[in-house]
C-alpha positions in Angstrom: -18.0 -19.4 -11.5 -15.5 -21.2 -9.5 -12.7 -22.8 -11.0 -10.1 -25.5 -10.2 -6.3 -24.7 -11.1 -5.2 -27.1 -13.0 -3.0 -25.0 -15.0 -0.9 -23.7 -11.4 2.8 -22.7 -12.4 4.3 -21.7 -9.0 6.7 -23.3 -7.1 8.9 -25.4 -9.2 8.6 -27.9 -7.0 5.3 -28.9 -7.6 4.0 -31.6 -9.8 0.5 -31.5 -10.3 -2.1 -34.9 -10.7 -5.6 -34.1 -11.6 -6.2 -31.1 -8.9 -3.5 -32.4 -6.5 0.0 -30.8 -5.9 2.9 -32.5 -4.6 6.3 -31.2 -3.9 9.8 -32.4 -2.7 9.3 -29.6 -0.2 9.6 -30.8 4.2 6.4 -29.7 5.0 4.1 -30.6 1.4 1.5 -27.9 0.7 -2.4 -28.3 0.1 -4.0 -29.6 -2.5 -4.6 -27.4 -5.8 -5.5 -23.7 -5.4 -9.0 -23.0 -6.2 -10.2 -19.8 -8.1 -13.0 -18.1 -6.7 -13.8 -15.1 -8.6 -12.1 -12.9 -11.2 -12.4 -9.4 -12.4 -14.9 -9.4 -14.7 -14.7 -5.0 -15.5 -13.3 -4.0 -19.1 -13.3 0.0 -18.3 -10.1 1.5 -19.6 -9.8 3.5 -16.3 -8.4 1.1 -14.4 -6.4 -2.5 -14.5 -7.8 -6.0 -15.5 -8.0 -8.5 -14.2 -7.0 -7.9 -11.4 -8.7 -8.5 -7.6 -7.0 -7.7 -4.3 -7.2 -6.9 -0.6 -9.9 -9.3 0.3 -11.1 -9.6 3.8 -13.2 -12.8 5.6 -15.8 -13.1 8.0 -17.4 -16.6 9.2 -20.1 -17.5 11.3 -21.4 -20.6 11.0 -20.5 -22.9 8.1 -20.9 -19.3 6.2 -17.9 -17.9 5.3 -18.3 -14.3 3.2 -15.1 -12.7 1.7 -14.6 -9.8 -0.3 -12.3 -7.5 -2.3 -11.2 -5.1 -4.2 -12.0 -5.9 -7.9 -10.5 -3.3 -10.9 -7.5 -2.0 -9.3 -6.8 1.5 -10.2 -3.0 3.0 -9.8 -4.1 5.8 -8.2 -6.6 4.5 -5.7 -9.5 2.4 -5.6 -11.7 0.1 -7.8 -14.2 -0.5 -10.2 -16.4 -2.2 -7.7 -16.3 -4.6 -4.5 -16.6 -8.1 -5.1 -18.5 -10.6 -2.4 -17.2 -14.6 -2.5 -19.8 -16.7 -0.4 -19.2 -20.2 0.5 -22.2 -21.8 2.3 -19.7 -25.1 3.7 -16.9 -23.9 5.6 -15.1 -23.4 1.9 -15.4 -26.5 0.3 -17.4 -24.4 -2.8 -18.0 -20.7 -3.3 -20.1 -18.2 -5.3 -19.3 -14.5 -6.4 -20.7 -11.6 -7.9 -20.3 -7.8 -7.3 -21.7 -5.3 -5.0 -24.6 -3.0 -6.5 -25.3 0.7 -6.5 -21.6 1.6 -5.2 -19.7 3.1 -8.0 -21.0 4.0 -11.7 -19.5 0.3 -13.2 -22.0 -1.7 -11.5 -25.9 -1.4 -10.3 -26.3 2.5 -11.0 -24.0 3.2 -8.0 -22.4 7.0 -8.3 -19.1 7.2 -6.6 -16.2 6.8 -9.2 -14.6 4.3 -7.2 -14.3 2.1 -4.1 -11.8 0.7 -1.7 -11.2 -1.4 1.6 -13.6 -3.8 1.9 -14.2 -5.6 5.1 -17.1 -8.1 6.5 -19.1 -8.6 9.1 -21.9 -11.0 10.2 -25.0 -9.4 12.7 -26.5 -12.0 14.3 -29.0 -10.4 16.3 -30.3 -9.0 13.0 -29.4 -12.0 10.8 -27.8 -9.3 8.3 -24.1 -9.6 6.9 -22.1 -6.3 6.2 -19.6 -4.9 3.6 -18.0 -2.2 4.3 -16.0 0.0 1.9 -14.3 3.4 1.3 -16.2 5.6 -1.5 -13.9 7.6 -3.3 -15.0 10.0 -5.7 -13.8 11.6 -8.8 -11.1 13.9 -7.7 -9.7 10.1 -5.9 -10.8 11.5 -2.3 -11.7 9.1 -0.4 -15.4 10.5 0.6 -16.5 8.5 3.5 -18.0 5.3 4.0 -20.9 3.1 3.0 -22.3 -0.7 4.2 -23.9 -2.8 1.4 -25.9 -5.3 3.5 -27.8 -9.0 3.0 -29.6 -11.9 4.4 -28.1 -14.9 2.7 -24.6 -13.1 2.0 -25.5 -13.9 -1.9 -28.5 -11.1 -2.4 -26.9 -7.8 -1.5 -29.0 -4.3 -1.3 -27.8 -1.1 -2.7 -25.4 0.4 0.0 -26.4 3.4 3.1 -24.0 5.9 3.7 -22.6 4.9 7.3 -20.2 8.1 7.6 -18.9 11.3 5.2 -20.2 12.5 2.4 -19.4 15.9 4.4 -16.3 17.3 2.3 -13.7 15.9 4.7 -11.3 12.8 3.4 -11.6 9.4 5.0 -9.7 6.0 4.7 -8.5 2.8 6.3 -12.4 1.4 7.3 -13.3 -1.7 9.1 -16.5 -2.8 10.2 -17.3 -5.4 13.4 -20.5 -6.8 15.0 -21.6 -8.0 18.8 -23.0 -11.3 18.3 -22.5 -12.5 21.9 -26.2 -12.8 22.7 -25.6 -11.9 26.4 -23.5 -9.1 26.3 -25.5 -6.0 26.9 -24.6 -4.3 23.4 -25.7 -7.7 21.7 -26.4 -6.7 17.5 -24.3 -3.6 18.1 -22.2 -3.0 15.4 -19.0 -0.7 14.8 -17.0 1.2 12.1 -13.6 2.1 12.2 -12.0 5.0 10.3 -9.7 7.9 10.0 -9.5 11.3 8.6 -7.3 12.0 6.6 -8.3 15.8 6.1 -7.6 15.6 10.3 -4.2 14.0 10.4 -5.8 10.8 10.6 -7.8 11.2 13.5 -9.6 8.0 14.0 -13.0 8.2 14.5 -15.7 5.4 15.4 -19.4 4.7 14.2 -22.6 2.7 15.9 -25.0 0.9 14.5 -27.8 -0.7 16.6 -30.3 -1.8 13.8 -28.7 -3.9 11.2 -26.6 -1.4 9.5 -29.2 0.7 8.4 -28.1 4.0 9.9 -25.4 5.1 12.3 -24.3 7.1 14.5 -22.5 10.9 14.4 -19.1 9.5 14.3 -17.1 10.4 17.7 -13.1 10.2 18.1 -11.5 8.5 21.5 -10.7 10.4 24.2 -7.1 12.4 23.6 -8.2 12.1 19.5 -5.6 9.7 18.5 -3.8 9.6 14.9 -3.3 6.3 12.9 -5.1 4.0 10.5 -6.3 0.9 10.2 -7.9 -0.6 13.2 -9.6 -3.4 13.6 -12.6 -3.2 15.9 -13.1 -7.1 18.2 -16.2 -7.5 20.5 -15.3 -9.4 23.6 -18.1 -11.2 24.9 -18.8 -8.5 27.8 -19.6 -6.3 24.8 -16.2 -4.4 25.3 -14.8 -3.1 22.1 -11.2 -3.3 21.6 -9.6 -1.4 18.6 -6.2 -2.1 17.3 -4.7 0.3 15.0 -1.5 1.6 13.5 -0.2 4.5 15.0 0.9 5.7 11.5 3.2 3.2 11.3 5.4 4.1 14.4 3.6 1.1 16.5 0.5 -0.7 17.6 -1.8 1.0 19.6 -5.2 0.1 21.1 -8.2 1.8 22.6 -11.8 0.5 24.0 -15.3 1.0 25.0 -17.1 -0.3 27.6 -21.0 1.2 26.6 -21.7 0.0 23.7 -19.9 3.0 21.8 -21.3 5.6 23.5 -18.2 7.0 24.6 -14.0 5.5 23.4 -11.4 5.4 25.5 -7.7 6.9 25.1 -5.6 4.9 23.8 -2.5 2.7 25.1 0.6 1.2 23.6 0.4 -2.5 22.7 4.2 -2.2 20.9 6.5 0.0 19.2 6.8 -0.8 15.5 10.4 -2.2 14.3 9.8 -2.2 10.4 12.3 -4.1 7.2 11.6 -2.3 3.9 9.9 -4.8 1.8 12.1 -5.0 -1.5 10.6 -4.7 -4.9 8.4 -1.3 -4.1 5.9 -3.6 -2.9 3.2 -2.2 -1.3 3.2 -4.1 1.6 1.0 -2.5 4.4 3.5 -1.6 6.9 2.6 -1.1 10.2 -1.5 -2.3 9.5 -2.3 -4.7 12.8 -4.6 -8.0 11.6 -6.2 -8.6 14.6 -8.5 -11.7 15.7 -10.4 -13.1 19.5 -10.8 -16.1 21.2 -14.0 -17.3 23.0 -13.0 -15.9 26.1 -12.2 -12.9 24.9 -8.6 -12.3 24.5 -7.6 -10.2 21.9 -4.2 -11.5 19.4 -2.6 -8.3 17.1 -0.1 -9.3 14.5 1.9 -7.7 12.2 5.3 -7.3 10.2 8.3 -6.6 12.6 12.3 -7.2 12.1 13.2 -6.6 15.7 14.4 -9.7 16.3 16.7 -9.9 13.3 20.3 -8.7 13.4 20.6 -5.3 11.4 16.6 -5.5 10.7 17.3 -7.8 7.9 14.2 -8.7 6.8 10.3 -9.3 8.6 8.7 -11.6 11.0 5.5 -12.1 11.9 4.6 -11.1 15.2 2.0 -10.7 18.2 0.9 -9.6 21.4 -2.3 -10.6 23.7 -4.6 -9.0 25.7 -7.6 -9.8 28.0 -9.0 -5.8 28.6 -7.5 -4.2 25.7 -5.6 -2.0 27.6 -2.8 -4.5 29.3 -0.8 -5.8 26.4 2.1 -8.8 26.5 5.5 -9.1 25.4 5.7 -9.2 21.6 5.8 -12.6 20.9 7.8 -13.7 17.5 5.9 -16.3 15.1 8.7 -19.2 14.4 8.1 -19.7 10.5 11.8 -19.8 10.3 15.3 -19.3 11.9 16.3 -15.2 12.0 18.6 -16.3 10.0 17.1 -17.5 7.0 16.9 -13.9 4.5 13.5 -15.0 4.0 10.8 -11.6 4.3 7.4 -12.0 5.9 4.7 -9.3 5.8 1.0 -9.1 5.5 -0.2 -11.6 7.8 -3.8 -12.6 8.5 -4.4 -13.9 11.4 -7.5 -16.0 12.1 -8.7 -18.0 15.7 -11.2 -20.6 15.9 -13.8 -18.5 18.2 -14.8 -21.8 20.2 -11.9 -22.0 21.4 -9.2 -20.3 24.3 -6.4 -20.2 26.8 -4.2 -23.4 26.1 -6.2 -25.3 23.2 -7.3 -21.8 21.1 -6.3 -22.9 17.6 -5.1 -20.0 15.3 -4.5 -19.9 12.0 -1.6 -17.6 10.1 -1.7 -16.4 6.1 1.3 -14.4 5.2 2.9 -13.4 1.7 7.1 -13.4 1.7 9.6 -13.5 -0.1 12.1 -16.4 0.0 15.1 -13.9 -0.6 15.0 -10.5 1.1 17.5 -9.2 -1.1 15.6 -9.2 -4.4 14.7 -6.3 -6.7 11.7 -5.4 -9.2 12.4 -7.8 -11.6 13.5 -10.5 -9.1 11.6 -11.0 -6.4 9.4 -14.1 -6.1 6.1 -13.2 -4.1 4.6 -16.6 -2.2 1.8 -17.3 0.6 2.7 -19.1 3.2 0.8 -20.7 6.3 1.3 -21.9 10.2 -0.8 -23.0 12.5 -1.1 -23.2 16.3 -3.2 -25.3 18.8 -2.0 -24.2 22.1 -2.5 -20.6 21.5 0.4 -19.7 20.4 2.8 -21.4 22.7 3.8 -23.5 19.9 3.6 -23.5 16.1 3.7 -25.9 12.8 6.6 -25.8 10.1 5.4 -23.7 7.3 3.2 -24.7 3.9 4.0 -23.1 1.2 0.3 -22.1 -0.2 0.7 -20.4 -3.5 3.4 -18.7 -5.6 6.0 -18.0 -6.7 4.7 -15.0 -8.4 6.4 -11.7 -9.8 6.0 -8.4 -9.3 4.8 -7.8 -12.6 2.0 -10.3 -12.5 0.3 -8.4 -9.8 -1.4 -4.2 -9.9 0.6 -1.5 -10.5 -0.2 1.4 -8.2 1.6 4.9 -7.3 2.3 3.2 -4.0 3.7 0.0 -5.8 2.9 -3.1 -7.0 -0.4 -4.7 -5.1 -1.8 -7.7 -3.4 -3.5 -5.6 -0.7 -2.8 -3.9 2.6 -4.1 -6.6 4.4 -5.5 -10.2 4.1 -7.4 -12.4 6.6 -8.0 -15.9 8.0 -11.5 -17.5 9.3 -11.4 -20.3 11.4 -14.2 -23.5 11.3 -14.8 -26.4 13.1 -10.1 -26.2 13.8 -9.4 -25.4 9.9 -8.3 -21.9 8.4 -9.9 -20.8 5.5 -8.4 -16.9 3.6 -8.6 -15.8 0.0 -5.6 -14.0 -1.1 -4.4 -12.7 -4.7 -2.4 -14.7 -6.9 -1.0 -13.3 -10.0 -0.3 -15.1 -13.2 0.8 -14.5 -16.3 -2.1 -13.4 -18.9 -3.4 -15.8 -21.3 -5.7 -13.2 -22.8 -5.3 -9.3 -23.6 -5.9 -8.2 -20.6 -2.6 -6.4 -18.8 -2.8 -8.8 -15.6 -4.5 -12.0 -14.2 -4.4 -11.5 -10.5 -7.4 -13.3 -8.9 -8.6 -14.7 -5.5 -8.0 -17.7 -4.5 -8.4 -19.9 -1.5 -6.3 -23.6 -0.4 -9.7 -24.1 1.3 -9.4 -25.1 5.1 -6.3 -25.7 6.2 -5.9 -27.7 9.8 -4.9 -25.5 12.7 -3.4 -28.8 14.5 -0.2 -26.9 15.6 3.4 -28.3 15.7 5.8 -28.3 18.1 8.2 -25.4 17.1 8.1 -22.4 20.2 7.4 -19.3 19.9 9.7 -17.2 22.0 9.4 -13.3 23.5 13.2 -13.4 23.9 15.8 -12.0 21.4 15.3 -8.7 20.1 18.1 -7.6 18.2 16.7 -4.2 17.0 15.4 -1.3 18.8 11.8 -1.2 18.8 12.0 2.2 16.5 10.7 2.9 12.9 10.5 6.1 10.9 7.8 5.8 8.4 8.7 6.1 4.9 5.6 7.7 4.0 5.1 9.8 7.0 4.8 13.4 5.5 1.7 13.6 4.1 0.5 10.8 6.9 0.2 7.5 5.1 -3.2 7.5 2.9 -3.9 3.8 1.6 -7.0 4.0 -0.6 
């Protein structure tokens, strides 16, 4: 079911005309928000409605998204739900992954987590990938639920685990350059936990049916949440977080035989999110352009006096090992209090150098300084066309929203550790989570929603490298146990 919202009660400076939203606002935001899914799970184990963390993949006019779907404060879901829009995200469809956990399709595993998507093209096949956790809340390894049309999905394989050892943090990537050399490769991303986080890397050469023994980079780095690109030579490059202290990368150059060691793309310079929020410090969102070059962004306050609040930021790469100057995203002044974190980036994958068009979803907060009960939680958007030399003003996509309106979990209140942006034909499509208050007696009503495509036409506010004011330095708050993010 897809739904318009004609019932939106965010920013007070919208006024709403059959599905269209105006506001006083500079820059006006898109038209109406529209719903596309909900949490549709009643099991007292975890929280309804609520659906979070999705993640985007687009090839074609096809755009797949999914997400976490029965939020549980302890870790995990009740299932993973796919959204499929068969026109660039004019109109989408939903339902909920089979055979994963007990809630839906005769699955076993108690719960599930991290949901990502990719698209095969050799092997015309799309991917989900997700954490299993079982009941003790381990997360137990990794399995890909996988489909032809991105709407009929087949009970999930077990790509990695089921071994005793503790896994999080997955992401899943696919070589659809048809002359690279690796071409219908694809590749999982995912730590161990029960290791200090080693990361450790999977292969698939046949659709996602089975993989590979998984195999750690060379010097076994630590860290979480990489996001594997393809560049067109069939070189993988893998951003992660080096548990939150900074950005690293690593490579390989044979089709995952082997990974490279790993080398600094930035230290991390991180703003406490106010409010408890669980806000995914330190998680790159990473995205490539058609020749190639990879973009990593994330939350950083180094170029805010004191480390006042978060910008969004990036650096580039052409070989994944050679990274540039952190670059700061101009949303606003570094004055302004306002807090940005989570960012999705997304790049339109036909295009590069000068004219690549990129596309930015973030959540903030308009007042740094907020509390619990106060702070307003928004989306916001900015777009480039000259690859980042210059940017738009921002659009205010959805929110406000409180605290309270979103899932509670022992790591605080939930949107998702990361969101993400697909670019078509120059226009950004995400899905994100919006809470509202609950009409019904269910505890929450945080669904996914999406402003549809959203033009990447740029503006003419520059981005600059210059003006750190904070030492490129963070001590993570969660860093003994290493972070776990189920």
């Amino acid at each position: 079911m897809v739904s318009h919202d004609d019932n939106y009660s965010g920013d007070a400076t919208y006024t709403l005309y059959d599905d269209i939203a105006l506001t006083t606002a500079t820059t006006p935001p898109p038209s109406a928000l529209t719903q596309v899914s909900t949490d549709p799970f009643t099991n007292s184990s975890s929280q309804h409605a609520t659906e979070l963390e999705p993640d985007t993949f687009a090839y074609g006019s096809t755009i797949v998204g999914s997400s976490q779907v029965g939020r549980f404060t302890d870790g995990g879901a009740s299932d993973i739900g796919w959204n499929t829009s068969t026109d660039s995200g004019a109109t989408w469809t939903h339902g909920m992954l089979p055979g994963i956990t007990t809630y839906q399709g005769g699955g076993s595993w108690a719960r599930v987590s991290d949901p990502t998507v990719a698209y095969d093209a050799k092997h015309g096949t799309w991917m989900i990938s997700g954490l299993v956790i079982d009941s003790a809340v381990n997360g137990a390894g990794d399995t890909v639920s996988r489909s032809t049309n991105g709407t009929t999905w087949q009970s999930p394989v077990l790509a990695i685990g089921n071994d005793g050892q503790s896994y999080d943090k997955d992401w899943i990537v696919c070589d659809n350059t048809s002359t690279s050399p690796y071409y219908g490769h694809c590749y999982i991303e995912v730590d161990l936990t029960s290791s200090g986080n080693r990361v450790i890397m999977s292969t698939s050469s046949d659709g996602g049916a089975t993989w590979s023994t998984p195999a750690s980079p060379s010097g076994t780095p630590s860290g979480l949440g990489g996001q594997p690109l393809v560049q067109p030579s069939g070189t993988v490059v893998v951003p992660y977080s080096a548990n939150e202290t900074a950005v690293r990368a690593f490579t390989s150059t044979n089709g995952g035989t082997s990974w490279n060691s790993s080398t600094l793309v930035a230290s991390i310079s991180s703003h406490t999110v106010a409010g408890s929020l669980r806000d995914g410090t330190g998680l790159p969102s990473a995205e490539i352009d058609a020749t190639g070059k990879v973009y990593v962004a994330w939350q950083d306050c180094r170029f805010r006096t004191s480390c006042t609040a978060n910008d969004i930021v990036y650096s580039t790469s052409a070989n994944g090992t050679t990274w540039s100057a952190v670059t700061r995203v101009p949303i606003d002044t570094v004055t302004s209090g306002v807090d940005h974190f989570i960012p999705g980036i997304g790049i339109d994958p036909t295009t590069s150098g000068t004219t690549t068009k990129i596309g930015l979803y973030y959540y903030f907060y308009p007042n740094t300084n907020c509390t619990t009960a106060t702070c307003q939680l928004e989306v916001g958007y900015v777009s480039s066309a000259n690859g980042g030399t210059s940017w738009s003003p921002p659009t205010t996509v959805a929110g406000p929203m409180t605290l309270a309106q979103v899932a509670n979990t022992s790591q605080g209140s939930m949107v998702g550790d990361y969101i993400s942006s697909s670019v078509i034909s120059g226009k950004a499509v995400s899905l994100f989570a919006v809470g509202k208050t609950p009409t019904g007696t269910q505890t929450f009503d945080e669904a996914l929603y999406t402003a549809g495509g959203l033009p990447t036409t740029g503006g003419t506010v520059t981005a600059t490298t210059t003006g750190a004011t904070t030492p490129a330095t963070h001590t993570p708050t969660v860093n003994t146990p290493l972070p776990t993010r189920h």
